[in-house]
N, C-alpha and C positions, 0 to 999 in steps of 0.2 A: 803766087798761091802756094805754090810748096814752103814755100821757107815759114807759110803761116802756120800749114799742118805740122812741120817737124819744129818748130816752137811752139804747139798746142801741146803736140807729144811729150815734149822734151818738159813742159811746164806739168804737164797730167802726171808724166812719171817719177818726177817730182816729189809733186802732194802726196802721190799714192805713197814712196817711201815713209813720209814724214806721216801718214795715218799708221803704215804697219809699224814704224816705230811705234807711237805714241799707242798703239793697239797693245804689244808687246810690255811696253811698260805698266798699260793698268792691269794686263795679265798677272805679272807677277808682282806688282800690290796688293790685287784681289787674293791672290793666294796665300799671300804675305800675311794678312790681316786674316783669314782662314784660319790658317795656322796661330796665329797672336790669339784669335779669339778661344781657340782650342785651349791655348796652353792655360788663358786667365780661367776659363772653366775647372781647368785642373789644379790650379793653384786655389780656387773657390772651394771644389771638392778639398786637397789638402787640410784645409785651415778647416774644415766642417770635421774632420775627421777628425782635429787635434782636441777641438771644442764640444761636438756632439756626435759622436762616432755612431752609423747605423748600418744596418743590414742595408747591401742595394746603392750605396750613395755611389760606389761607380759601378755603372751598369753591363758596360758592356770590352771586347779586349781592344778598340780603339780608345775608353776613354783609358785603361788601364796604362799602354803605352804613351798616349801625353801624361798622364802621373808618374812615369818612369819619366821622361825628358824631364819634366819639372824638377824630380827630386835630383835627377843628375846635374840638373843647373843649378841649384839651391847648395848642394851639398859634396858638389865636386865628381868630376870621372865621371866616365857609366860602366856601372857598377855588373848590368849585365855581359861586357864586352870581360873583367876582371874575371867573374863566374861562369864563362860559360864553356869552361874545360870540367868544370865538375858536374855535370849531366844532369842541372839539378833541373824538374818539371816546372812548369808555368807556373804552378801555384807557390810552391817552394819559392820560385823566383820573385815570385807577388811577395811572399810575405820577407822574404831579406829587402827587399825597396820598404816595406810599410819599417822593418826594425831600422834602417838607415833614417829613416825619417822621423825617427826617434817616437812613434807608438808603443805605447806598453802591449801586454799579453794580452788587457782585458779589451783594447779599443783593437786589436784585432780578429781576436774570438768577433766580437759584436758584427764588425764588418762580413766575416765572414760566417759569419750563424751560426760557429761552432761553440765548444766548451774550451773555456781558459786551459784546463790540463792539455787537451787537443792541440793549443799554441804550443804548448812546453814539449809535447809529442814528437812534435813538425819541427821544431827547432832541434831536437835531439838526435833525427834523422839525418838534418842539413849538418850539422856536425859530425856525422859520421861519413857524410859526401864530401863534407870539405878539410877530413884525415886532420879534424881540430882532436884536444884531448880530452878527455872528463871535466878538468879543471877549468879548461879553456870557454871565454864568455862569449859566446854567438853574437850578442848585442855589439861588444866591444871591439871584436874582429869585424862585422858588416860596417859600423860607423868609420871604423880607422882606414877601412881600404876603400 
C-alpha cells in the first residue's frame, strides 16, 4: 500500500510540474501577443499619421510610448536613451520621435492642435537644448542619430 501512495505522489508531482510549466508558458505568449498587439496598434496609428494626420489619434502616454518602440524599431536606436542628457520635457521628446519619423510641421501642428509656426517654435527651443547652431537642421540631426 505504500509503494502505491508514493507512486501516486511521485506521479501527481509530476503532472503538477508539467501544468506549471505549460501554465508559465502561455503566461508569457499571452503577454507576448499583449505587447505584439500593442505595438500593431502603433504601427496602425503611425501609418494614419503619415496619411491623415488628426488631433487625438494617440490618446493617451501608454499609446505614445509603443510609438516610441515602434519608431525605434523602424528607424534604429532609441532615440530617447541618445536625448535624454539634454533635459528635454515629454512633449519636446514627443515631437523629436514624430521628426524622426519623418512628419512634416504641418502633420504635427494637427496632431497636436497647435499652429505650424508653434512647430517651428518648439523646434527652436530643442535646438537651443541640444547646443545645435542657427544653421544647423533639427530634422537632420533627429533622423541622423
Amino acid at each position: 500500500m505504500e509503494t502505491y501512495h508514493d507512486n501516486w505522489n511521485a506521479c501527481l508531482l509530476f503532472r503538477n510540474k508539467q501544468l506549471t510549466k505549460q501554465l508559465k508558458d502561455y503566461q508569457n505568449a499571452s503577454a507576448l501577443a499583449e505587447y505584439s498587439s500593442a505595438l500593431l496598434v502603433s504601427m496602425g496609428q503611425l501609418l494614419r499619421l503619415h496619411q491623415h494626420p488628426s488631433y487625438g489619434l494617440v490618446r493617451d502616454e501608454a499609446e505614445w510610448e509603443n510609438l516610441f518602440t515602434v519608431i525605434d524599431m523602424l528607424y534604429g536606436d532609441c532615440l530617447s536613451e541618445k536625448l535624454s542628457s539634454y533635459g528635454l520635457s515629454m512633449q519636446e521628446l514627443k515631437l523629436c520621435y514624430l521628426v524622426r519619423a519623418r512628419l512634416g510641421n504641418k502633420a504635427i501642428a494637427v496632431l497636436f492642435n497647435i499652429a505650424s509656426r508653434s512647430v517651428l517654435k518648439a523646434k527652436q527651443r530643442i535646438k537651443g537644448k541640444l547646443a545645435l547652431s542657427a544653421t544647423d537642421c533639427l530634422d537632420k540631426y533627429i533622423q541622423q542619430h
